[in-house]
VEXDREN-2710 file (C-alpha; in Angstrom, 1 decimal):
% VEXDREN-2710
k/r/px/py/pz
1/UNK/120.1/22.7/59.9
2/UNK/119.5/24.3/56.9
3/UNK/121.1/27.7/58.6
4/UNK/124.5/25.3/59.1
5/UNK/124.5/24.6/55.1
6/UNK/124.0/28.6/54.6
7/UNK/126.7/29.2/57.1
8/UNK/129.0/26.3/55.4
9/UNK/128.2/28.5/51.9
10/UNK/128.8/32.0/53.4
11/UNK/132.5/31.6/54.9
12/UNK/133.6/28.6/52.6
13/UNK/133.7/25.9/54.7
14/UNK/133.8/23.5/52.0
15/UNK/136.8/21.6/49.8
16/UNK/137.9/24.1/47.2
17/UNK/138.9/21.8/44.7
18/UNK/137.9/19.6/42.6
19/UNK/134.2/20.2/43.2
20/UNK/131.7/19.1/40.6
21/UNK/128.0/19.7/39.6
22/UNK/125.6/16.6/40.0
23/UNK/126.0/15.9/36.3
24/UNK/129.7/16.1/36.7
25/UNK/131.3/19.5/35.4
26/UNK/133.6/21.4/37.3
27/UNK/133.0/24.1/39.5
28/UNK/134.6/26.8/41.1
29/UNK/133.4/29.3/43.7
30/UNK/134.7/32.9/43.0
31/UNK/132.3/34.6/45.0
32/UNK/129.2/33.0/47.1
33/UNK/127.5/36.1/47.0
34/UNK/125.5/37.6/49.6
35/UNK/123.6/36.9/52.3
36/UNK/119.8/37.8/51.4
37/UNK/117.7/38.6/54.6
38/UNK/114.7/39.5/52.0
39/UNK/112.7/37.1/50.0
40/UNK/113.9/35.5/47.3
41/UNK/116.9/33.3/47.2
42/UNK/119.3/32.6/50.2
43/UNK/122.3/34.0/48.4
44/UNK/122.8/37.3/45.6
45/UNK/125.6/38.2/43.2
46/UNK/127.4/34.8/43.2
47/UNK/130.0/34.1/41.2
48/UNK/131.0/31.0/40.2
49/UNK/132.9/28.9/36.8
50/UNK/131.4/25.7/35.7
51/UNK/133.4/24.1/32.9
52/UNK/135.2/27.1/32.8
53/UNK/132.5/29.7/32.1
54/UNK/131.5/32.2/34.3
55/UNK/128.3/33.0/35.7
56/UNK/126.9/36.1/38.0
57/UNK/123.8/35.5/39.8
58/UNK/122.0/34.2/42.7
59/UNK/122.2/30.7/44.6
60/UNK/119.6/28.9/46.5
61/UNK/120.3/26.7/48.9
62/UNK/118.4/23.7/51.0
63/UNK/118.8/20.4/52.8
64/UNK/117.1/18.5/50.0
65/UNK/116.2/19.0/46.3
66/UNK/112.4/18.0/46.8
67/UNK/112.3/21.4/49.4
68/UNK/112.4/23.4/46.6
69/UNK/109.1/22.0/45.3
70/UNK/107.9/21.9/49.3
71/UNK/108.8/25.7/49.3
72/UNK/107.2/26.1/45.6
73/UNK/109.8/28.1/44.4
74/UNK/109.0/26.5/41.0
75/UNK/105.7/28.9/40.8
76/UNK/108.0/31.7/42.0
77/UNK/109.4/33.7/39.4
78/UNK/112.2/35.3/41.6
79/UNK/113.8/31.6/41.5
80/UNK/113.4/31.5/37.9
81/UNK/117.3/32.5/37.0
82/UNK/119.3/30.7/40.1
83/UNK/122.6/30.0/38.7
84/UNK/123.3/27.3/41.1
85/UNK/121.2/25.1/43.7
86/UNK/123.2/23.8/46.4
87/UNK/121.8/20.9/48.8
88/UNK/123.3/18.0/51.2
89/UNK/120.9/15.3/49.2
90/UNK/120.5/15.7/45.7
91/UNK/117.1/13.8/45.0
92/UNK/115.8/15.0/41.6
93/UNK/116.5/17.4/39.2
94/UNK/115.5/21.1/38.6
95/UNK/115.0/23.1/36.0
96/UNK/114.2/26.7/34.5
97/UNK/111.0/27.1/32.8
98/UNK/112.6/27.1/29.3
99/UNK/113.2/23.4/30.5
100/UNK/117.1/23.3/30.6
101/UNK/118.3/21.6/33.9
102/UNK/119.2/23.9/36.7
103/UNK/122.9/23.0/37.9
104/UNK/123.2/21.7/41.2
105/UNK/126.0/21.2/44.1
106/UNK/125.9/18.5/46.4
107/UNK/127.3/20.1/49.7
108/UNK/127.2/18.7/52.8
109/UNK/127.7/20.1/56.2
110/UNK/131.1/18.8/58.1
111/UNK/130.2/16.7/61.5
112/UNK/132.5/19.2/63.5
113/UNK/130.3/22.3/62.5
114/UNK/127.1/20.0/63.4
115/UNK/128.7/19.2/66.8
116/UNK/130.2/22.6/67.8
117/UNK/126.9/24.0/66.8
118/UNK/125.2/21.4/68.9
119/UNK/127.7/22.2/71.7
120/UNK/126.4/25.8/72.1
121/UNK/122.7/24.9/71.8
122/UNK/123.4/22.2/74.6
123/UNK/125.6/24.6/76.7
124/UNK/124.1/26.1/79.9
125/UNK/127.1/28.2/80.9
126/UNK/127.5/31.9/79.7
127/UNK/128.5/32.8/77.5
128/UNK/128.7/29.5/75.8
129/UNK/131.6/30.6/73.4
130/UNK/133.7/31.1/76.7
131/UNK/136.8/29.0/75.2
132/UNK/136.5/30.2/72.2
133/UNK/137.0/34.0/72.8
134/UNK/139.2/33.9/75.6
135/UNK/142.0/32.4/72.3
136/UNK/141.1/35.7/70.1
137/UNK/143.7/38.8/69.4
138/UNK/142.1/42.0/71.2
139/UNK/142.0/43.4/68.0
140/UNK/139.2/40.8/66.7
141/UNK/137.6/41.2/70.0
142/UNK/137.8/45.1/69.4
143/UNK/136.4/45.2/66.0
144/UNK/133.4/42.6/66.7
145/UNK/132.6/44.9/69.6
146/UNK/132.6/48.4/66.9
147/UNK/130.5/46.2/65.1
148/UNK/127.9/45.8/68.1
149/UNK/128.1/49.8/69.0
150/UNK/126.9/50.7/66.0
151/UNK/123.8/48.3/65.6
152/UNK/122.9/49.2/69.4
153/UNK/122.9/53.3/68.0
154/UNK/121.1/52.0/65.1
155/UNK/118.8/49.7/66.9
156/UNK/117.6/53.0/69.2
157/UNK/117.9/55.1/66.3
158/UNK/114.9/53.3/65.0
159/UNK/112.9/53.1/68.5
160/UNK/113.2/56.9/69.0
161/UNK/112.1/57.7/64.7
162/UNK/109.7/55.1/65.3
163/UNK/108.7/57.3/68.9
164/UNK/108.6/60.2/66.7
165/UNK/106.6/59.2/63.9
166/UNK/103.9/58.5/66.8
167/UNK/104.3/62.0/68.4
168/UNK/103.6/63.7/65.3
169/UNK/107.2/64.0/64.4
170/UNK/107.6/66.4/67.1
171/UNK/111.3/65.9/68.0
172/UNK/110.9/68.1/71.6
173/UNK/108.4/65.7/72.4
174/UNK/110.0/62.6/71.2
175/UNK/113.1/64.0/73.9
176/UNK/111.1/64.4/76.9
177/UNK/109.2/61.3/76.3
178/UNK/112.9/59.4/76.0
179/UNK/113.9/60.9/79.1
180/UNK/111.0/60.2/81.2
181/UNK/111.0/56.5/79.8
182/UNK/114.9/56.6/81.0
183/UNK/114.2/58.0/84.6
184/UNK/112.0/54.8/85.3
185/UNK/115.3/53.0/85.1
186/UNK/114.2/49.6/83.5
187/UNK/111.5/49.0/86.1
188/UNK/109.0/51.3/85.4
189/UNK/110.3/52.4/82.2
190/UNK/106.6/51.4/80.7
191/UNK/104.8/53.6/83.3
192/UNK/107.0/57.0/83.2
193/UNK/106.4/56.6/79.0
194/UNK/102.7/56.3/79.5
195/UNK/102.7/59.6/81.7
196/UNK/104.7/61.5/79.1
197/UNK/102.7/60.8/76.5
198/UNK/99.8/62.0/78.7
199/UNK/101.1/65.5/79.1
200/UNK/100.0/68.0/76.5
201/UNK/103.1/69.4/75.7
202/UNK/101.9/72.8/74.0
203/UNK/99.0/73.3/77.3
204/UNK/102.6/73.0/79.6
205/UNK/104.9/74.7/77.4
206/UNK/102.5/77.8/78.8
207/UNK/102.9/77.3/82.8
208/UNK/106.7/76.7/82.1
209/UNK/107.4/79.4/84.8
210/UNK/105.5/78.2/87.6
211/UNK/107.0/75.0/89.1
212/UNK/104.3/74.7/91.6
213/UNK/101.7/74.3/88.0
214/UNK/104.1/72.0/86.4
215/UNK/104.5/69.8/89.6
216/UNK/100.4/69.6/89.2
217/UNK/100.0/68.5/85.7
218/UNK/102.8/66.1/86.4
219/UNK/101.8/64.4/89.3
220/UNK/98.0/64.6/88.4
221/UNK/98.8/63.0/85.2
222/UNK/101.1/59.9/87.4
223/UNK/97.4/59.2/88.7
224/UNK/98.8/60.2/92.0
225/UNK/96.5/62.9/93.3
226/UNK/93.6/59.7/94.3
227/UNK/91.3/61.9/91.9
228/UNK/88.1/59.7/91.0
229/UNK/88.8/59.9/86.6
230/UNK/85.3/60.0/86.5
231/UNK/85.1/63.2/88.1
232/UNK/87.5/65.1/85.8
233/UNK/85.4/65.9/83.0
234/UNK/82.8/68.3/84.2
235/UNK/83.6/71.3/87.0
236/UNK/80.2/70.4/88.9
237/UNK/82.5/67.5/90.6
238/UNK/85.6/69.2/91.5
239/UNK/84.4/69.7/94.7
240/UNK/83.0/66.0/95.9
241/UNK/86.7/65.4/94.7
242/UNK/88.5/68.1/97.1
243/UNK/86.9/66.7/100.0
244/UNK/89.3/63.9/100.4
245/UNK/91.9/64.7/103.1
246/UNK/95.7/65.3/102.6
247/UNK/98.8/68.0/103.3
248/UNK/98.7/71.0/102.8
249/UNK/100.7/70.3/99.5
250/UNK/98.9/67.5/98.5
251/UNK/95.5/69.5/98.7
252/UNK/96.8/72.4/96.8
253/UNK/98.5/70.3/93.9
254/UNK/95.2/68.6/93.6
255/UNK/92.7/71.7/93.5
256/UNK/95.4/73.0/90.7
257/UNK/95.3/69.8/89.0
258/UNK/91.6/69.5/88.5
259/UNK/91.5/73.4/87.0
260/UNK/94.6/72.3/84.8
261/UNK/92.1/69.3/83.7
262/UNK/88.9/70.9/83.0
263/UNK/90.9/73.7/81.0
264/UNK/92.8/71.2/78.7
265/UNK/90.7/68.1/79.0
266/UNK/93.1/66.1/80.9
267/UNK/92.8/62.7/81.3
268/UNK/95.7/60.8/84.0
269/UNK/97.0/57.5/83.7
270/UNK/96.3/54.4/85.9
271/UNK/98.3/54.9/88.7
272/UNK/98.1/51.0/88.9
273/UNK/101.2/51.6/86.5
274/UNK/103.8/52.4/88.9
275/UNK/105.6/49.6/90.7
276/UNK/107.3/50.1/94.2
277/UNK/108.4/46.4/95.2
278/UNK/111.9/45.9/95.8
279/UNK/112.4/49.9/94.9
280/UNK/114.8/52.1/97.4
281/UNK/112.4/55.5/98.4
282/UNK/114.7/57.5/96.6
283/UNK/114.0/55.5/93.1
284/UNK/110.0/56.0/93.9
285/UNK/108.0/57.2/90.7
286/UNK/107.3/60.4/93.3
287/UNK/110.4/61.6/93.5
288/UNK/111.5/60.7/89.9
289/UNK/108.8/62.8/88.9
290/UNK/109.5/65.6/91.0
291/UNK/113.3/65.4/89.4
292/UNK/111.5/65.7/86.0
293/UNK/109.7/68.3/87.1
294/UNK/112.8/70.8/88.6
295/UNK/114.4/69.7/85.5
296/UNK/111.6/70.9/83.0
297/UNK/111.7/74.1/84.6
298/UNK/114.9/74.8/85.5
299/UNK/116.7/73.6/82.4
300/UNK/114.5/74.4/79.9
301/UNK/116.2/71.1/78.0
302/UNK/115.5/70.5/74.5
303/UNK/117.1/68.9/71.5
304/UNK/118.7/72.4/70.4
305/UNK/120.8/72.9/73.9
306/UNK/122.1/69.4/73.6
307/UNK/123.4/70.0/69.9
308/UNK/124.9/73.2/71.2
309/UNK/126.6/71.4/74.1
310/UNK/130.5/71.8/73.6
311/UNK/131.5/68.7/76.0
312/UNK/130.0/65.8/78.5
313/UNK/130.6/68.1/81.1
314/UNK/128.0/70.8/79.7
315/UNK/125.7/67.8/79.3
316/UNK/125.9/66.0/82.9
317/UNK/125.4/70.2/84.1
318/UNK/121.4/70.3/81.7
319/UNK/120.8/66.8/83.0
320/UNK/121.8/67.9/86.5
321/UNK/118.5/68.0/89.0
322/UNK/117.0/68.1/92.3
323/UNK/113.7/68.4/94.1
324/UNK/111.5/71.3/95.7
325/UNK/111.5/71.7/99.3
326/UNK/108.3/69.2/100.3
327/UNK/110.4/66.9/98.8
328/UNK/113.2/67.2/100.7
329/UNK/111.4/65.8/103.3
330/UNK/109.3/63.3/101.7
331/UNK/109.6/60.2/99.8
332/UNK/105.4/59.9/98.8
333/UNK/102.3/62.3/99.5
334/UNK/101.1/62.5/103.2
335/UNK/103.7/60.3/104.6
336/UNK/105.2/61.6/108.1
337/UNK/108.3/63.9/107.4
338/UNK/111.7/62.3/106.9
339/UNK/115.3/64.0/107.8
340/UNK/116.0/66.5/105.0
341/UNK/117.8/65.6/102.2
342/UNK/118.4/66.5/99.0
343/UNK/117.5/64.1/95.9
344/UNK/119.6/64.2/93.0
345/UNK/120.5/62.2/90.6
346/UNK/123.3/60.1/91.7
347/UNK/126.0/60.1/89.4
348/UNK/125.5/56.7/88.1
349/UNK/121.7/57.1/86.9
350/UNK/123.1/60.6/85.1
351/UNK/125.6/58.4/83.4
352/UNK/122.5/56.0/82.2
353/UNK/120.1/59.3/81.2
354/UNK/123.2/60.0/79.2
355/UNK/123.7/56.7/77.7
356/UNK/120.5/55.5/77.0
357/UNK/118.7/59.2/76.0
358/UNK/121.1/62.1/75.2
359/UNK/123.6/60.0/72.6
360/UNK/121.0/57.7/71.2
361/UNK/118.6/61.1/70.6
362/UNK/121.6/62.7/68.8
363/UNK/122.5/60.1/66.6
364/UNK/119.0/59.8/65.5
365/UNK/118.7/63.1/64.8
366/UNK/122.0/63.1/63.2
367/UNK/120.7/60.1/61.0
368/UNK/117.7/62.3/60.3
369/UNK/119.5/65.2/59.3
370/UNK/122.4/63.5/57.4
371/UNK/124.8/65.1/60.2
372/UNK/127.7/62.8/60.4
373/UNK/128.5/65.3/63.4
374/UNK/125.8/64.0/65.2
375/UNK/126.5/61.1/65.4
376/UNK/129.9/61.0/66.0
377/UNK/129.1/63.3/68.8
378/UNK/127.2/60.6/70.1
379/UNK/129.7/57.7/69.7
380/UNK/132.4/60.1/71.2
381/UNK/129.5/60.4/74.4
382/UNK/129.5/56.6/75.1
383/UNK/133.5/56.5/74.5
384/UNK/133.9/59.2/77.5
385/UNK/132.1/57.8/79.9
386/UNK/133.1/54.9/82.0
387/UNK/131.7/51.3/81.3
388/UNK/128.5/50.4/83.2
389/UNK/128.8/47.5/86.0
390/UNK/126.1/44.9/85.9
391/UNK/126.4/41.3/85.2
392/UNK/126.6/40.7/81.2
393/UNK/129.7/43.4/81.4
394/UNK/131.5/40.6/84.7
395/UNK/130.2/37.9/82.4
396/UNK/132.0/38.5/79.9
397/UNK/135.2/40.1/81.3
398/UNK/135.6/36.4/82.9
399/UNK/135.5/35.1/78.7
400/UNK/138.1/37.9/78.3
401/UNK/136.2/40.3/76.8
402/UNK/137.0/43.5/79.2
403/UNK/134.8/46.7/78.3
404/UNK/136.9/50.2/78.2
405/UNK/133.8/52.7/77.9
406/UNK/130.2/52.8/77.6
407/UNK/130.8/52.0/74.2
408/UNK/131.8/48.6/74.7
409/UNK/129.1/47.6/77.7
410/UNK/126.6/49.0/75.2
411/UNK/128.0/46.7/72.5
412/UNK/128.0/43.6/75.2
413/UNK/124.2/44.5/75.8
414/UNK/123.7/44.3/72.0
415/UNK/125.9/41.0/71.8
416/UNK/124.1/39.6/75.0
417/UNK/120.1/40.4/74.2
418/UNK/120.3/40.3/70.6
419/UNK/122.9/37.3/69.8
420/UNK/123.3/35.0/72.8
421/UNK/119.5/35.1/74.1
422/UNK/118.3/34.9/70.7
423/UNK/120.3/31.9/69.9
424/UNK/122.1/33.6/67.3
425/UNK/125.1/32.3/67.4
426/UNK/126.2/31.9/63.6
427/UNK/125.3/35.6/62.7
428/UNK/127.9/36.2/65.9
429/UNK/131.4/36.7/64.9
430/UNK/132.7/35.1/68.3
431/UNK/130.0/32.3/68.4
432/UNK/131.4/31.8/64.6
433/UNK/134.7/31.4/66.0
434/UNK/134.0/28.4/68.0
435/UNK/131.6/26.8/65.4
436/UNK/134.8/27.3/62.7
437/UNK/137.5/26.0/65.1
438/UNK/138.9/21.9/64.9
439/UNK/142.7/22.2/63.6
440/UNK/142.1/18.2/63.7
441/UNK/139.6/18.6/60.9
442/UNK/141.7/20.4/59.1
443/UNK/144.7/18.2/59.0
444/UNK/142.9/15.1/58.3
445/UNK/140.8/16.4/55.5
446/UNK/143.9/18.5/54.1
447/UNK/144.8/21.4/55.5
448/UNK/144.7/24.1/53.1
449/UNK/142.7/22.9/50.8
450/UNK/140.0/23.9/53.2
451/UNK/138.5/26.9/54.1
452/UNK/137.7/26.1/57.5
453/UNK/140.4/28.0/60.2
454/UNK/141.5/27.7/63.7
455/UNK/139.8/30.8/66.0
456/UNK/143.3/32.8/65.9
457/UNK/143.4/33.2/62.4
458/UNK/139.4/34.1/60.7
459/UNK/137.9/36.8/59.6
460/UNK/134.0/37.6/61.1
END
């Protein structure tokens, strides 16, 4: 409840005259300040009259006086120059430690934000602010959803530094590492970032010309070559190892894999990782990796060829892949042979690579390099391609929110996982709409003389 009284503050929802102090003076609200996310108190660079003079500073806010003793803010010197305390109940006095009385503001929260609030708690539809968005101009809508884009780059801007720190800064790595994550596609986005991490980079840069050696590290390092891990470390049990039976293909990428092993003290993942249920062949972890694999070799991809990349076309041709030729013909190791066919990336999973590594990899390099180039680069990505389909994006098309580019299903995923899951509907500019909205409030308590507006006519 105490979030309603700092919403109440924040977009004065609140009679704007004739307000007084609890000891009677006037007061007038120039500024409420704002919002502090750190500690300290709820509010920062207020400004407000009382009696006429006017005072800059920072305003604390809670449901009852006493909480301000419950919270000890009175042992806290960062409360110690609060120019105003504002409360529903007004049960005892404050004041500074020079013992003058610290003004306060009896405020209390109108019933129609309690029960629109309440309302979209209690609401099991989605999204619960259906009503109120489908009344908004396309230009609110627009704006909120700019908004969203820019925390969702910002948001994955701070995964992938975060990924980087961890890779020893190492900003190839930090690439293929996002782009193996991305080719598990959600589902096995955990395993395929567990593998990357596994490969040794610098030992693979060196057998970059032989796909048949990178295809060995790769697929040895899945866990997929049934290798005992125990047996990896010493040479002595390569060959208890090599007498479990397999193709042709399977056999050789295994022998290769356990010299590759020995010579840069290799250690594979569980291959317990990798999930198949409910997965088509062609999205198996094998064949992913084999697509990681051509694209390693043939591409030679890395962070400076996708700054250098003059339009999305040049991109979708780096990001462009296929298989070798067992793999044509297979969808796992020592399976019968299937009808040829050649496994590429379909154009809707490039479109995802694209969206969820290429643009959010140069915007956080562009962030790291101060390049403003960057990272309009990247927005311009996301605004060229076409909107994703999946449910959130028909969900909210049917509140009237319809999504033009990637862009804007990127900002509905923001809106969706990081607002409506969350419950955060007062930090939410459209869940803000419908908490404001009651034109029946606002004629029977005065109209104008209120701050509180109908959904057509706020500002987020």
């Amino acid at each position: 409840m105490e979030q309603l009284l700092h919403y109440c503050w924040k977009h004065k929802i609140f009679p704007i005259r004739n307000l007084e102090t609890h000891d009677g003076r006037s007061i007038e609200i120039i500024n409420p300040g704002i919002y502090n996310t750190n500690a300290g108190p709820d509010f920062i660079g207020a400004k407000i009259l009382i009696d006429g003079v006017e005072w800059g500073g920072n305003v604390e806010m809670h449901l009852r006086t006493s909480d301000w003793f419950r919270h000890h803010h009175d042992s806290d010197p960062s409360y110690h120059n609060v120019i105003l305390h504002v409360a529903s109940v007004i049960d005892r006095p404050l004041f500074y430690p020079d013992g003058g009385e610290i003004p306060q503001l009896q405020l209390q929260i109108p019933q129609f934000i309690i029960d629109n609030y309440d309302h979209l708690l209690r609401n099991d539809s989605f999204p619960k602010c259906r009503d109120a968005v489908l009344s908004l101009p396309k230009i609110f809508i627009h704006n909120w959803l700019t908004t969203l884009t820019l925390e969702r780059f910002e948001e994955r801007a701070k995964q992938i530094m975060q990924r980087r720190d961890s890779l020893d800064k190492n900003w190839e790595d930090t690439l293929f590492v996002t782009l193996a994550r991305n080719f598990g596609f959600g589902v096995n986005g955990d395993a395929f970032e567990a593998w990357a991490r596994s490969i040794p980079m610098s030992a693979l840069a060196k057998h970059r010309d032989s796909l048949f050696l990178i295809e060995a590290m790769f697929f040895g390092q899945a866990g997929l070559l049934d290798i005992d891990i125990s047996k990896v470390a010493t040479g002595r049990l390569v060959a208890s190892a090599l007498e479990n039976k397999g193709d042709d293909y399977f056999c050789r990428l295994r022998k290769e894999y356990l010299y590759l092993a020995h010579k840069f003290s290799l250690t594979p993942i569980d291959a317990g990782k990798w999930k198949f249920l409910r997965l088509r062949p062609q999205n198996f972890p094998y064949v992913r990796i084999a697509q990681l694999a051509m694209l390693y070799y043939e591409q030679h991809l890395n962070i400076s060829r996708l700054i250098n990349s003059d339009s999305i076309e040049e991109i979708y041709a780096l990001l462009s892949t296929h298989v070798s030729e067992y793999w044509l013909t297979h969808y796992s190791f020592n399976m019968e042979e299937s009808k040829p066919m050649q496994k590429t990336l379909s154009p809707a999973s490039l479109q995802l690579v694209i969206v969820n590594t290429v643009a959010p990899i140069l915007f956080a390099y562009g962030r790291h390099k101060a390049n403003q180039d960057l990272c309009d680069k990247a927005f311009d990505l996301w605004q060229q391609m076409k909107p994703e389909n999946n449910r959130f994006v028909r969900d909210w098309l049917n509140a009237g929110v319809k999504c033009e580019s990637a862009a804007d299903s990127q900002a509905v995923l923001q809106l969706t996982n990081r607002y409506c899951h969350e419950g955060e509907c007062l930090r939410c500019r459209f869940g803000g709409e419908y908490i404001r909205s009651n034109p029946q409030w606002l004629r029977e308590e005065g109209g104008e003389s209120y701050k509180g507006r109908t959904p057509n006519n706020t500002g987020g």
